[in-house]
N, CA, C and O atoms as a CHARMM CRD file, in Angstrom:
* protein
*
  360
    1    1 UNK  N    -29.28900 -51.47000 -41.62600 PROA 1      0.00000
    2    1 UNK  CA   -28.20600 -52.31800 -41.17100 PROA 1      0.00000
    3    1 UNK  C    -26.90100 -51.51600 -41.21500 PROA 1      0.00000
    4    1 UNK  O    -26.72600 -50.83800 -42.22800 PROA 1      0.00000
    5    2 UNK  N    -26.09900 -51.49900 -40.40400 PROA 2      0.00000
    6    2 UNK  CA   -24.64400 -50.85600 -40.36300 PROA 2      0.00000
    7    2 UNK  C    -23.49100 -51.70600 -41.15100 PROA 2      0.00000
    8    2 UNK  O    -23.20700 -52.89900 -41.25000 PROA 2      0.00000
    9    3 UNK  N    -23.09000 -50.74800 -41.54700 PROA 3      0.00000
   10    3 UNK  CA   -22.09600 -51.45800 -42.56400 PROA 3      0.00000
   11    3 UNK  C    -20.61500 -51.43000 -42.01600 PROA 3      0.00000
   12    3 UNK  O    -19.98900 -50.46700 -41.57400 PROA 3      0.00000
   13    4 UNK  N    -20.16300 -52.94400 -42.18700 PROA 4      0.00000
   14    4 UNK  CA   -19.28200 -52.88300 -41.68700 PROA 4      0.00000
   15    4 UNK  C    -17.88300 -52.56900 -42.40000 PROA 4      0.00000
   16    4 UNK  O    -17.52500 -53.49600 -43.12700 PROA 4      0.00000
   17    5 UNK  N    -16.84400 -51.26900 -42.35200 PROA 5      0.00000
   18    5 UNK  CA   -15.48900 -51.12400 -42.84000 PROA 5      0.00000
   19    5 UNK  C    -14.03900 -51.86900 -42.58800 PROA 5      0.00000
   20    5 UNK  O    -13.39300 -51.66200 -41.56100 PROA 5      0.00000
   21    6 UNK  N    -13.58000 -52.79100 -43.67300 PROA 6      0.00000
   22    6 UNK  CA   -12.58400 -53.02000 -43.26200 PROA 6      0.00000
   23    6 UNK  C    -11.55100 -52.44900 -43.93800 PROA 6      0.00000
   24    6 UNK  O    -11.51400 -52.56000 -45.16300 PROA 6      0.00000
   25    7 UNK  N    -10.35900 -51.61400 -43.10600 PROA 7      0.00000
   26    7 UNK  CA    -9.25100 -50.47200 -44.18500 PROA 7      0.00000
   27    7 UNK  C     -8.05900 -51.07300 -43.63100 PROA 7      0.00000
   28    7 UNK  O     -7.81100 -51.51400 -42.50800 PROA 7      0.00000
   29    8 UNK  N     -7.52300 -51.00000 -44.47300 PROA 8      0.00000
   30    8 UNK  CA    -5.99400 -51.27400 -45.06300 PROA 8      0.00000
   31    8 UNK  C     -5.06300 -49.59800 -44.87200 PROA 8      0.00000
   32    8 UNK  O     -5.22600 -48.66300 -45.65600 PROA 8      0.00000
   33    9 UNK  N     -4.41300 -49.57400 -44.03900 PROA 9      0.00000
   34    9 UNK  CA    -3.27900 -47.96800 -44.67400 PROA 9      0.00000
   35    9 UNK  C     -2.14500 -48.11500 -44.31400 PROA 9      0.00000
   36    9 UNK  O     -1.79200 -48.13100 -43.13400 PROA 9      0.00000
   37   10 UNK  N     -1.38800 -48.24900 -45.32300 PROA 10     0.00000
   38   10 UNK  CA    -0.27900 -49.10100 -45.41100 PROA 10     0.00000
   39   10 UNK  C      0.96200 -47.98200 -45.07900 PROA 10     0.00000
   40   10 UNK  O      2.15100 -48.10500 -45.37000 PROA 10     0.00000
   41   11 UNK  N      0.22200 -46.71700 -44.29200 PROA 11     0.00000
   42   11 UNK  CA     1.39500 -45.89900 -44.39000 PROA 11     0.00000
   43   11 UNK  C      2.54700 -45.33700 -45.00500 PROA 11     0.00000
   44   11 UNK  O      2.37100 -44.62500 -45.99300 PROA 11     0.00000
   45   12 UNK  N      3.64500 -45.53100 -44.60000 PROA 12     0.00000
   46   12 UNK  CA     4.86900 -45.34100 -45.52000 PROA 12     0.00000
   47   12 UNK  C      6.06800 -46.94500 -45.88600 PROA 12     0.00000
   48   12 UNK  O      7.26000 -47.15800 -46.10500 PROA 12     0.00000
   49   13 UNK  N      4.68400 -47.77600 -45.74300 PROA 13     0.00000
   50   13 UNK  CA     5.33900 -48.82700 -46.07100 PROA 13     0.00000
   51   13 UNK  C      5.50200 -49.86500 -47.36000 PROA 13     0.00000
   52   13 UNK  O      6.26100 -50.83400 -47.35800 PROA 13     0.00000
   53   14 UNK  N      4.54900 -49.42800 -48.57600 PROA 14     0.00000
   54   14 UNK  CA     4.58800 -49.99400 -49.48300 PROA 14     0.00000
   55   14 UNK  C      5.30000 -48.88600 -51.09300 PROA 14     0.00000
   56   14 UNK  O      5.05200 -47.70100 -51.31900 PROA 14     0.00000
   57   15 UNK  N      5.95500 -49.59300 -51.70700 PROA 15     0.00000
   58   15 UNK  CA     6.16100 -48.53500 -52.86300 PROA 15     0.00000
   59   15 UNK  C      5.16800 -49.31900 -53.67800 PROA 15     0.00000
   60   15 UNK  O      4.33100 -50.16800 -53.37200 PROA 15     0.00000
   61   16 UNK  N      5.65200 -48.57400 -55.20100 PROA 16     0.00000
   62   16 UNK  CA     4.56400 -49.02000 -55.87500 PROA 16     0.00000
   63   16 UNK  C      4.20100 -50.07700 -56.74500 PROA 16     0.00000
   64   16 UNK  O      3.24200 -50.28300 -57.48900 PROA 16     0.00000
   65   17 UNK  N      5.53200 -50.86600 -56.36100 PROA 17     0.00000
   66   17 UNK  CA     5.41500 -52.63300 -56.61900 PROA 17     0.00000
   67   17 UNK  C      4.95300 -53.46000 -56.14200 PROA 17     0.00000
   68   17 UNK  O      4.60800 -54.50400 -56.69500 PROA 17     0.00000
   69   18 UNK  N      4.79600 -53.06900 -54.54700 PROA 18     0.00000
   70   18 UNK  CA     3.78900 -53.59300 -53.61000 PROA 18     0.00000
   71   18 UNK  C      2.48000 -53.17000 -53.34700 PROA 18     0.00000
   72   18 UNK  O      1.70900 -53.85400 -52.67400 PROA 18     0.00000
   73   19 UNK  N      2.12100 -51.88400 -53.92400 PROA 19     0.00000
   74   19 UNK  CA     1.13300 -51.17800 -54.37500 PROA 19     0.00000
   75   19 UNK  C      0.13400 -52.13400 -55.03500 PROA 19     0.00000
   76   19 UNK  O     -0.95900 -52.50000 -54.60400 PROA 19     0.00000
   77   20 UNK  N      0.81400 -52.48500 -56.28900 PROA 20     0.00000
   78   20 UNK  CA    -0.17900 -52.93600 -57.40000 PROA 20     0.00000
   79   20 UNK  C      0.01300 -54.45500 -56.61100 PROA 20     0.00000
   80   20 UNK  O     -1.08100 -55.01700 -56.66800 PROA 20     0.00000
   81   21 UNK  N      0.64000 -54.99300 -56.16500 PROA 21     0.00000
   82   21 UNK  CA     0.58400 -56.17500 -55.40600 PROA 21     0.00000
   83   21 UNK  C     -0.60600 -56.33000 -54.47600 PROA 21     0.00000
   84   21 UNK  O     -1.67600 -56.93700 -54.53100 PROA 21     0.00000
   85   22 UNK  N     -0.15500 -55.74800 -53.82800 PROA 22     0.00000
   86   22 UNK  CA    -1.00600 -55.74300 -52.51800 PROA 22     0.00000
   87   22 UNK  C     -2.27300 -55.86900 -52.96900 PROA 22     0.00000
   88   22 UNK  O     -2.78100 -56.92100 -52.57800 PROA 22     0.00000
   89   23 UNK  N     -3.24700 -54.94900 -53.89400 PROA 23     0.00000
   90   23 UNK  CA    -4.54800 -54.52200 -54.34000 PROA 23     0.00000
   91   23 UNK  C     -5.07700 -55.58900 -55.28700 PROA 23     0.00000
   92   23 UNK  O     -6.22400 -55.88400 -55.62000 PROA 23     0.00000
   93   24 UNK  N     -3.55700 -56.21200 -55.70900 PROA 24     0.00000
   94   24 UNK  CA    -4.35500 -57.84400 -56.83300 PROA 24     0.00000
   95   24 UNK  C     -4.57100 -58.82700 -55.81400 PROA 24     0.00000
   96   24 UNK  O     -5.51700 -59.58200 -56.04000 PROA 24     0.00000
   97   25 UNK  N     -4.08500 -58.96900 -54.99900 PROA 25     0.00000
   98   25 UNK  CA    -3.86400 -59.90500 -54.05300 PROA 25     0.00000
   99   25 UNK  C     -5.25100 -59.82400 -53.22000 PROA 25     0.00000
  100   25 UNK  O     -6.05200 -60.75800 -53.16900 PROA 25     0.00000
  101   26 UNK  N     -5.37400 -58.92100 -52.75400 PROA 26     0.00000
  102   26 UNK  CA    -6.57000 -58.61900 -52.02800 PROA 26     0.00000
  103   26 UNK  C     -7.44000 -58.55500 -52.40700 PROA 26     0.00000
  104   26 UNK  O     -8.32300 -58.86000 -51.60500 PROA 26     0.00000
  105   27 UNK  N     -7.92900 -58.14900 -53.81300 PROA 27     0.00000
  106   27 UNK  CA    -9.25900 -58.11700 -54.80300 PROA 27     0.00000
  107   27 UNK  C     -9.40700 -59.92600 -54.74700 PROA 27     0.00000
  108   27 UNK  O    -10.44700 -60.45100 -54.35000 PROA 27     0.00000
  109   28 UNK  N     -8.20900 -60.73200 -55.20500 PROA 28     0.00000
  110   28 UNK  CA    -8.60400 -61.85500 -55.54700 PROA 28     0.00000
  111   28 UNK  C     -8.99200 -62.73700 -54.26000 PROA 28     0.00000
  112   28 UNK  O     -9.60300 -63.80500 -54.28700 PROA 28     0.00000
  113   29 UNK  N     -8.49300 -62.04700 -53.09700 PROA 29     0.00000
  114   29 UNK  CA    -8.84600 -62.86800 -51.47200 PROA 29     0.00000
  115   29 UNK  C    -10.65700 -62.44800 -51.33200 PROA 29     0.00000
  116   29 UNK  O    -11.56600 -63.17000 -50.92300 PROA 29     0.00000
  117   30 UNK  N    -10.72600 -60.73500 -51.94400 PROA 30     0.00000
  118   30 UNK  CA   -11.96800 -60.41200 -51.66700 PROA 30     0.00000
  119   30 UNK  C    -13.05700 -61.28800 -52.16100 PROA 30     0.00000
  120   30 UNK  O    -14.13900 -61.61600 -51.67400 PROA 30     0.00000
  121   31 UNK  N    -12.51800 -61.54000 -53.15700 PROA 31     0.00000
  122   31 UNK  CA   -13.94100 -62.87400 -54.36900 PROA 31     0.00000
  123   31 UNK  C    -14.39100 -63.61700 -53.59100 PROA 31     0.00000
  124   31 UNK  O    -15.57900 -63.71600 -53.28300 PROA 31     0.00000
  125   32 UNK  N    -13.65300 -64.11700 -53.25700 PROA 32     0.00000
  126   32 UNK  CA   -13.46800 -65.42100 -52.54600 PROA 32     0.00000
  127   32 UNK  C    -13.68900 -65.61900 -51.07400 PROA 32     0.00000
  128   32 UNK  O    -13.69700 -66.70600 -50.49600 PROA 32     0.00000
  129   33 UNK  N    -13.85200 -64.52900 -50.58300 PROA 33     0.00000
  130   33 UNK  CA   -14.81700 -64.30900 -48.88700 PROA 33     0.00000
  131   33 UNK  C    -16.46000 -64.31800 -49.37200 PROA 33     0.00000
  132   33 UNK  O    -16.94000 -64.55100 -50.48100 PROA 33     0.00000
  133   34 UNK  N    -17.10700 -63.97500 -48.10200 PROA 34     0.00000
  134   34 UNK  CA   -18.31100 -63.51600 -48.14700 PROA 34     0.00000
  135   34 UNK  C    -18.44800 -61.96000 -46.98000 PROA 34     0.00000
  136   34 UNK  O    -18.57600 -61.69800 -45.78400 PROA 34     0.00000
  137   35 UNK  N    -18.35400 -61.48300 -47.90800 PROA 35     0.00000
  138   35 UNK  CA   -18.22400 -59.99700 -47.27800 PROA 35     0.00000
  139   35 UNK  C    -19.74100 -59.53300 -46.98000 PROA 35     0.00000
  140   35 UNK  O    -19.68700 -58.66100 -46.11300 PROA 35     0.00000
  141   36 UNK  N    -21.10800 -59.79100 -47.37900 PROA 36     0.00000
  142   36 UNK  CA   -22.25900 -59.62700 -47.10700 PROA 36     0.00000
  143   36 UNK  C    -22.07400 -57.84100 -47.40300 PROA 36     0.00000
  144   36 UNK  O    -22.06100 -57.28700 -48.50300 PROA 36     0.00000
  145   37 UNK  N    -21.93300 -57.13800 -45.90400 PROA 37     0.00000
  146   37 UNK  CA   -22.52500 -55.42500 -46.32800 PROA 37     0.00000
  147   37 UNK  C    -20.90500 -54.91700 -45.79200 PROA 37     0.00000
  148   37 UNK  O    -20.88600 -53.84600 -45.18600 PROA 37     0.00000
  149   38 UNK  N    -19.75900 -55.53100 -45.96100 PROA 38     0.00000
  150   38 UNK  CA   -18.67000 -55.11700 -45.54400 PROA 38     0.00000
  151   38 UNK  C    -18.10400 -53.95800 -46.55200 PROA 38     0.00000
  152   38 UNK  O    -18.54500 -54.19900 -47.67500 PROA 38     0.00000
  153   39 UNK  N    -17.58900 -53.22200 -46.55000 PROA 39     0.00000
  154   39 UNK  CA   -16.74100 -52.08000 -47.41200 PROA 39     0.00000
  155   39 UNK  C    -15.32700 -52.18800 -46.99900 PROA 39     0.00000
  156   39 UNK  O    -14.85600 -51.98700 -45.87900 PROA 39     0.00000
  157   40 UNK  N    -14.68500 -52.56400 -48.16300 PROA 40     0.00000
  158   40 UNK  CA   -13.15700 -53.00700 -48.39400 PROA 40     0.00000
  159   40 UNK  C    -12.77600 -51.43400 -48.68600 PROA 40     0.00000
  160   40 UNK  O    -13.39500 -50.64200 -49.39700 PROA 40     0.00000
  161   41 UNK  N    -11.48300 -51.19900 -47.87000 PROA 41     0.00000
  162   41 UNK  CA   -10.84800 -49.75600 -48.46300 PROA 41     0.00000
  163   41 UNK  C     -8.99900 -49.83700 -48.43400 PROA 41     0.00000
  164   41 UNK  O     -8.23000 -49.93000 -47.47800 PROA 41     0.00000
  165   42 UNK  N     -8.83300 -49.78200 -49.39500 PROA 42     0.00000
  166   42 UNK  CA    -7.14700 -49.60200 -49.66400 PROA 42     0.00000
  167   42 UNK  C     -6.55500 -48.36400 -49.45000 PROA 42     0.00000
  168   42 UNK  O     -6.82800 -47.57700 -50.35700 PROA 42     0.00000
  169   43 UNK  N     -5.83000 -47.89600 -48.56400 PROA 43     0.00000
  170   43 UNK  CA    -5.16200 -46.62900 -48.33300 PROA 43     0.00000
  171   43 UNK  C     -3.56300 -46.55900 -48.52000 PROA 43     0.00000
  172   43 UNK  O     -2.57500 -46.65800 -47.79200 PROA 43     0.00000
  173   44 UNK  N     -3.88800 -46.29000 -50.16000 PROA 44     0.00000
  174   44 UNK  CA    -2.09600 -45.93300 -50.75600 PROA 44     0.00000
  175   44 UNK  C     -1.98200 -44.63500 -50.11100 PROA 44     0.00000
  176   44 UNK  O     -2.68000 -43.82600 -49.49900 PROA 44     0.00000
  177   45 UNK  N     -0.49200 -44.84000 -50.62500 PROA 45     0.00000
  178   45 UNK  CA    -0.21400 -43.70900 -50.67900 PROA 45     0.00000
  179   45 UNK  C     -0.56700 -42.33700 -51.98100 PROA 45     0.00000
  180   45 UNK  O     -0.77700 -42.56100 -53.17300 PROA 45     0.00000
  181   46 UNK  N     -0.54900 -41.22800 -51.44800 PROA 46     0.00000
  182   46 UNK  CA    -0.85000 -40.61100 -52.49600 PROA 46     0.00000
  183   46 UNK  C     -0.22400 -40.65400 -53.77500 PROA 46     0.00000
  184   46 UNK  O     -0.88200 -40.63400 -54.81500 PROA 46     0.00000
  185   47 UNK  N      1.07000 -40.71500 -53.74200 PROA 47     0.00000
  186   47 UNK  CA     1.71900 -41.47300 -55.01700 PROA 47     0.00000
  187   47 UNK  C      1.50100 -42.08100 -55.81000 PROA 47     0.00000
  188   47 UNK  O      2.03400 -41.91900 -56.90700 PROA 47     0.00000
  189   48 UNK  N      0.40800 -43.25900 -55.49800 PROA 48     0.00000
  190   48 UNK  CA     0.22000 -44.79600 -56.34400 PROA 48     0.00000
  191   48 UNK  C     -1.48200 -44.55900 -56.35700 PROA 48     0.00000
  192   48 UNK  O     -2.30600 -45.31500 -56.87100 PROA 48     0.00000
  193   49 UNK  N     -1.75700 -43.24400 -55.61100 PROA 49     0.00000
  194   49 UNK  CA    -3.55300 -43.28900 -56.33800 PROA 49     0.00000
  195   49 UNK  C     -3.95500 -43.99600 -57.50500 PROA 49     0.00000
  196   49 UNK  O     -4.66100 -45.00200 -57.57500 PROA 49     0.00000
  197   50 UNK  N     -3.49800 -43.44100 -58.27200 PROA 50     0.00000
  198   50 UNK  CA    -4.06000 -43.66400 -59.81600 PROA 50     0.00000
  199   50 UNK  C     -4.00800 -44.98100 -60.10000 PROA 50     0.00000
  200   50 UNK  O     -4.74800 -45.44400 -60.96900 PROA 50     0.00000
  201   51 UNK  N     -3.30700 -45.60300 -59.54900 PROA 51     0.00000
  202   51 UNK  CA    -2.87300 -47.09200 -59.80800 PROA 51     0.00000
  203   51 UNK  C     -3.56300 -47.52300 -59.04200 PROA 51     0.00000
  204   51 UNK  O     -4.45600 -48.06700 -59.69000 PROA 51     0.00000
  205   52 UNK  N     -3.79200 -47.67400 -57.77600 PROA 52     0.00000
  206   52 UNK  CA    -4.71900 -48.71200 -56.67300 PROA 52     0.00000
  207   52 UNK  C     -6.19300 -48.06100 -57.37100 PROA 52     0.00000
  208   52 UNK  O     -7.10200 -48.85600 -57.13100 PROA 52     0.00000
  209   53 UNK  N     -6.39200 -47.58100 -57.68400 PROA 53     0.00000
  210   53 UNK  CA    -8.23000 -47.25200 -58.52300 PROA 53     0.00000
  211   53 UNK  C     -8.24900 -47.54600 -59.38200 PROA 53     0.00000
  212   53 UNK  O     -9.37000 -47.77500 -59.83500 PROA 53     0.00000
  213   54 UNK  N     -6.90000 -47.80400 -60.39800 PROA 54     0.00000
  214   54 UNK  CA    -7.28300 -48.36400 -61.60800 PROA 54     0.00000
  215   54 UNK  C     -7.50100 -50.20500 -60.85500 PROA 54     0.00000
  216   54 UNK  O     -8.64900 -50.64700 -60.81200 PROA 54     0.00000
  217   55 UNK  N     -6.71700 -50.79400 -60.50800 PROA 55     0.00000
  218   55 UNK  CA    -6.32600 -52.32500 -60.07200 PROA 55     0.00000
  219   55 UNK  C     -7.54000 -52.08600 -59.08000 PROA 55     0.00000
  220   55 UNK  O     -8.24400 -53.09500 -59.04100 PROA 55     0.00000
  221   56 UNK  N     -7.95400 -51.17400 -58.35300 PROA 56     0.00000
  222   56 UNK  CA    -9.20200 -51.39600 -57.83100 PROA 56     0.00000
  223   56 UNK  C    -10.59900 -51.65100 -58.43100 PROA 56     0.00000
  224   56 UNK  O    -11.48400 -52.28900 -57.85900 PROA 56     0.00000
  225   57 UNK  N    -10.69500 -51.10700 -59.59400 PROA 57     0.00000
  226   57 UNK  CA   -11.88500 -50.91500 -60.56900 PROA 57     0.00000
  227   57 UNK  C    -12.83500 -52.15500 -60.73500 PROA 57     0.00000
  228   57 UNK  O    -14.03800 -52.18800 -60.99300 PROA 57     0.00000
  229   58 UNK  N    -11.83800 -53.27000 -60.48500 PROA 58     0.00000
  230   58 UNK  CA   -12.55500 -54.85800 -60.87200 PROA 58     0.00000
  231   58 UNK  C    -12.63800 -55.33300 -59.50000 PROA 58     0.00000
  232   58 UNK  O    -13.30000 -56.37100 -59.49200 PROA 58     0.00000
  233   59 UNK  N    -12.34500 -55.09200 -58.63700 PROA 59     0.00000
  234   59 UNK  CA   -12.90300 -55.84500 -57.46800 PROA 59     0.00000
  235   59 UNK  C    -13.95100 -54.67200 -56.41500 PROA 59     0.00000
  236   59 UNK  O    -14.37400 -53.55000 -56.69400 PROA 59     0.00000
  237   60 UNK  N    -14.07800 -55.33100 -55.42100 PROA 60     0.00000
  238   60 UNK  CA   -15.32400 -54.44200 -54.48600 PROA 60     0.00000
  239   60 UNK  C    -14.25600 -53.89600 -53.66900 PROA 60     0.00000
  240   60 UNK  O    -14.48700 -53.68200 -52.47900 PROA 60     0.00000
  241   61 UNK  N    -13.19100 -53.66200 -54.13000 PROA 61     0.00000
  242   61 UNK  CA   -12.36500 -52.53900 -52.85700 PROA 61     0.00000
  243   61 UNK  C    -12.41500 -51.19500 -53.32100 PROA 61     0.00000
  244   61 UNK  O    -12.35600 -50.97300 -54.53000 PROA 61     0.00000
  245   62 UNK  N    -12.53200 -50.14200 -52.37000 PROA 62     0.00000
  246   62 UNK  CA   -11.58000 -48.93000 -52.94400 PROA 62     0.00000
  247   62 UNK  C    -10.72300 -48.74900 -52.48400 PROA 62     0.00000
  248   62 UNK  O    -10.38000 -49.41800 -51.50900 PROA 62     0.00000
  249   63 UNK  N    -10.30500 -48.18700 -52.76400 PROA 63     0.00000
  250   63 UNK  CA    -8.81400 -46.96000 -53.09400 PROA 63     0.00000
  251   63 UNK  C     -8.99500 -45.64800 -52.70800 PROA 63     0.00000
  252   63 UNK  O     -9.41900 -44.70200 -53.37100 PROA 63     0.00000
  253   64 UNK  N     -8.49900 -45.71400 -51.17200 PROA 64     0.00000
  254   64 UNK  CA    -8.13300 -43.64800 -50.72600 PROA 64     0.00000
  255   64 UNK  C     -6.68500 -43.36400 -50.53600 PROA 64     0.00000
  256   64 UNK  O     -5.88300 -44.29200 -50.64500 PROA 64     0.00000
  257   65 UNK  N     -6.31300 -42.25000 -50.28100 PROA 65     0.00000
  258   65 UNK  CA    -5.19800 -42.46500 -50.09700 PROA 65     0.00000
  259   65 UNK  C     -4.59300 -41.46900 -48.78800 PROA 65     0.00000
  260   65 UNK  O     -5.49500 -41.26800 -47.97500 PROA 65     0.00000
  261   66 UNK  N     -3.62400 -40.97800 -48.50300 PROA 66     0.00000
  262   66 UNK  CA    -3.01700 -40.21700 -47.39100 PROA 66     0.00000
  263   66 UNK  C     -2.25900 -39.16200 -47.51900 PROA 66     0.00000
  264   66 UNK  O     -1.50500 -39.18400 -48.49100 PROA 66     0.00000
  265   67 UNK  N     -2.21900 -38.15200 -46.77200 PROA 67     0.00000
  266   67 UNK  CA    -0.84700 -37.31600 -47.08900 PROA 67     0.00000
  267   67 UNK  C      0.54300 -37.19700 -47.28700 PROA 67     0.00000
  268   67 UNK  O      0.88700 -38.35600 -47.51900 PROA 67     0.00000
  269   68 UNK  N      1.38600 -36.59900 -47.32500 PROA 68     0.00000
  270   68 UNK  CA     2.94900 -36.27900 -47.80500 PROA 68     0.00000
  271   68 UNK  C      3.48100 -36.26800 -46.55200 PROA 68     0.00000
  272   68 UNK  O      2.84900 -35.43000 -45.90900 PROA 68     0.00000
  273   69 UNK  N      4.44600 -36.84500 -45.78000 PROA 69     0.00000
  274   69 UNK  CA     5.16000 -36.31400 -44.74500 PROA 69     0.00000
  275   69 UNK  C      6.67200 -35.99300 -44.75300 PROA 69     0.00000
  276   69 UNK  O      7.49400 -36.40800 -45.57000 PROA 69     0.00000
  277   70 UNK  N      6.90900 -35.10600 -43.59900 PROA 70     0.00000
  278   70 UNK  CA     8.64300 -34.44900 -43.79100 PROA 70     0.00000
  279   70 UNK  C      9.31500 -35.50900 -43.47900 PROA 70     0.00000
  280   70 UNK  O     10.49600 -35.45200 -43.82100 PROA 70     0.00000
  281   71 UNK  N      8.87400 -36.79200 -42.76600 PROA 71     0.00000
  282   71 UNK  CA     9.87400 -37.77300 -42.45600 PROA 71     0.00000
  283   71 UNK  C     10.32200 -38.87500 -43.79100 PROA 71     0.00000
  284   71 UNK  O      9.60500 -39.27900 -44.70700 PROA 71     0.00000
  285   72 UNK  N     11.27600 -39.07000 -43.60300 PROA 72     0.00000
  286   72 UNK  CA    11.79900 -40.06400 -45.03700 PROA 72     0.00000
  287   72 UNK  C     12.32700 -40.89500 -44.48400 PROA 72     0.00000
  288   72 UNK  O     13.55600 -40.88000 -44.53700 PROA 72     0.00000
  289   73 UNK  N     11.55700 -42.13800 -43.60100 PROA 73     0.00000
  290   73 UNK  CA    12.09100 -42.96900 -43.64800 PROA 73     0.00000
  291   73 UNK  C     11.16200 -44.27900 -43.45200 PROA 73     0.00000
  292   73 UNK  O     10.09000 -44.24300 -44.05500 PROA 73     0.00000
  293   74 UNK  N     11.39100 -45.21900 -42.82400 PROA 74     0.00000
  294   74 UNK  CA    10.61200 -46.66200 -43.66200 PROA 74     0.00000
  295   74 UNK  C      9.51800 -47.08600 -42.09800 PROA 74     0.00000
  296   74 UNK  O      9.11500 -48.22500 -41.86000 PROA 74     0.00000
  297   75 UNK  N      9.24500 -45.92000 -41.27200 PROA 75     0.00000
  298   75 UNK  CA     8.28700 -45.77900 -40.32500 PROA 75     0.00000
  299   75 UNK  C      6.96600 -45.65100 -40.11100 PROA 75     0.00000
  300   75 UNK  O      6.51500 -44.92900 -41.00000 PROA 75     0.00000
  301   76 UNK  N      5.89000 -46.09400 -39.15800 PROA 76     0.00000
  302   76 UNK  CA     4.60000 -45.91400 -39.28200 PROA 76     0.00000
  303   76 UNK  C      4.19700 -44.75900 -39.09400 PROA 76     0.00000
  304   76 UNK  O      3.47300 -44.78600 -38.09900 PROA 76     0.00000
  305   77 UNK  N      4.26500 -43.77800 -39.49500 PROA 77     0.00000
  306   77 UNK  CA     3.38900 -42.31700 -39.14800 PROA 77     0.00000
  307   77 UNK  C      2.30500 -42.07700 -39.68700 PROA 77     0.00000
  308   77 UNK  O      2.38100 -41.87300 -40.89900 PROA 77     0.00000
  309   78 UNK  N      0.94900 -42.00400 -39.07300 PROA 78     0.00000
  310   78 UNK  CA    -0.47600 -42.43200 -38.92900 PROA 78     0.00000
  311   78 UNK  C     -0.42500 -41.41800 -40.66800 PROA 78     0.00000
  312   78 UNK  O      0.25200 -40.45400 -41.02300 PROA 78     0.00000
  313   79 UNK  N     -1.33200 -42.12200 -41.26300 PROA 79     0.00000
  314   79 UNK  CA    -1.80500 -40.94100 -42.69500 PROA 79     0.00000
  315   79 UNK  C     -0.90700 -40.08800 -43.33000 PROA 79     0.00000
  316   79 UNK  O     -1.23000 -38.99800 -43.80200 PROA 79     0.00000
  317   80 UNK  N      0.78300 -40.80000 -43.36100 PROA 80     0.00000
  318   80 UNK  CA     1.65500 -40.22400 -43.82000 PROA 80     0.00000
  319   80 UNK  C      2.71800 -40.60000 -45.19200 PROA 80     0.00000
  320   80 UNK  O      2.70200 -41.83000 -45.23400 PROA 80     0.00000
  321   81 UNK  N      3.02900 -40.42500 -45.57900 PROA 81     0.00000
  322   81 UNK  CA     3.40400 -41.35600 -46.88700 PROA 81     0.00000
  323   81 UNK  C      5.04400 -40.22000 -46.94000 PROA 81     0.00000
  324   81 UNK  O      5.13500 -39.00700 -46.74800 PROA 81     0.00000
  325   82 UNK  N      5.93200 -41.05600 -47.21400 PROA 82     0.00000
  326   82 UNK  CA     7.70700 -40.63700 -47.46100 PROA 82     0.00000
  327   82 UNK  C      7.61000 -40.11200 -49.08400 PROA 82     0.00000
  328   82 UNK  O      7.40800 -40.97300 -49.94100 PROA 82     0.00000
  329   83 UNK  N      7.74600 -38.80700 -49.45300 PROA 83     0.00000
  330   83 UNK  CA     8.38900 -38.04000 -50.45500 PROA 83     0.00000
  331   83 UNK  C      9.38200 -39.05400 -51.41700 PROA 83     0.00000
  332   83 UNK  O      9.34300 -39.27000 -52.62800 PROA 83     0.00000
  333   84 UNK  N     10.33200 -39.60700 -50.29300 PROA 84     0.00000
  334   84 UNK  CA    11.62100 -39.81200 -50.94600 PROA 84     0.00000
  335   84 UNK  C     11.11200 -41.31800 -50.92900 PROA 84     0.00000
  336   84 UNK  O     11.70100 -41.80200 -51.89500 PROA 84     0.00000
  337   85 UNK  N     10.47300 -42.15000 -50.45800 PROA 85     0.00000
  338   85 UNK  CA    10.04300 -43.46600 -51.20000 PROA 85     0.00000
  339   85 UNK  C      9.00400 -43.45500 -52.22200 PROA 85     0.00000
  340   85 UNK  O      8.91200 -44.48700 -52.88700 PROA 85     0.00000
  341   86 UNK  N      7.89700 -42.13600 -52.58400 PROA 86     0.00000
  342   86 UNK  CA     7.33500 -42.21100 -54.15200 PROA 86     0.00000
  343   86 UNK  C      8.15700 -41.52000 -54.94700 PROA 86     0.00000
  344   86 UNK  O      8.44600 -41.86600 -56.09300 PROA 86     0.00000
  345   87 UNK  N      8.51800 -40.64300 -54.45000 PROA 87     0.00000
  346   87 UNK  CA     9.57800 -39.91500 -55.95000 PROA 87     0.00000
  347   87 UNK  C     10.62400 -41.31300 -56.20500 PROA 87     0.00000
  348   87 UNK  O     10.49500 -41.68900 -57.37000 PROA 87     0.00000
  349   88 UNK  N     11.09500 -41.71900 -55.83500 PROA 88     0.00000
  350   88 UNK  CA    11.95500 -42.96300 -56.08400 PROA 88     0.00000
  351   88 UNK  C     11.31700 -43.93700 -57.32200 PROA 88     0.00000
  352   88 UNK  O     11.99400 -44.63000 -58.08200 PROA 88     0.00000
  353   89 UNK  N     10.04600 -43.82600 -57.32600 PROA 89     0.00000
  354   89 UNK  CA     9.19700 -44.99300 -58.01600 PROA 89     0.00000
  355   89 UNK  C      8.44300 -44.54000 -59.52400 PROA 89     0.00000
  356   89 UNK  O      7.83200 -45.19400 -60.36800 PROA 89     0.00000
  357   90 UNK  N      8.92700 -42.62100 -59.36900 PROA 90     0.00000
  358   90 UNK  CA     8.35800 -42.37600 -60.77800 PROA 90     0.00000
  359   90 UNK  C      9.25700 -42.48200 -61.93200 PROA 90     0.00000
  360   90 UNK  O      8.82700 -42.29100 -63.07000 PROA 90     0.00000
């Protein structure tokens, strides 16, 4: 049977208050579906790894994450994450 992926990549749009948000929020929507052979995937930013895998650990999502980009600002650039919005958050 093919399994079906549903991903989340939130680009350069979440810091890491919405980070740990986003991933409680969604673990607790996940319970509460019927996902059958679906694969849940959260795509932080590289910044907030450690955190969306820990807050991931208890539900059926994972946690990948994306690269660093030269742009710094609050835009969609495919698999790119703003420098100056995670350094802001450590």
């Amino acid at each position: 049977m093919r399994k079906i992926i549903i991903a989340g990549n939130w680009k350069m749009n979440k810091d890491l208050a919405e980070t740990r948000s986003f991933i409680s929020i969604a673990g607790l929507a996940q319970r509460e579906m019927e996902l059958g052979h679906a694969i849940a995937i959260a795509a932080a930013t590289y910044s907030f790894l450690g955190e969306a895998i820990q807050l991931a650990e208890s539900t059926h999502i994972n946690a990948c994450t994306q690269d660093v980009s030269a742009n710094n600002d609050d835009s969609a650039f495919t698999r790119k994450v703003s420098a100056l919005i995670s350094m802001a958050n450590l």
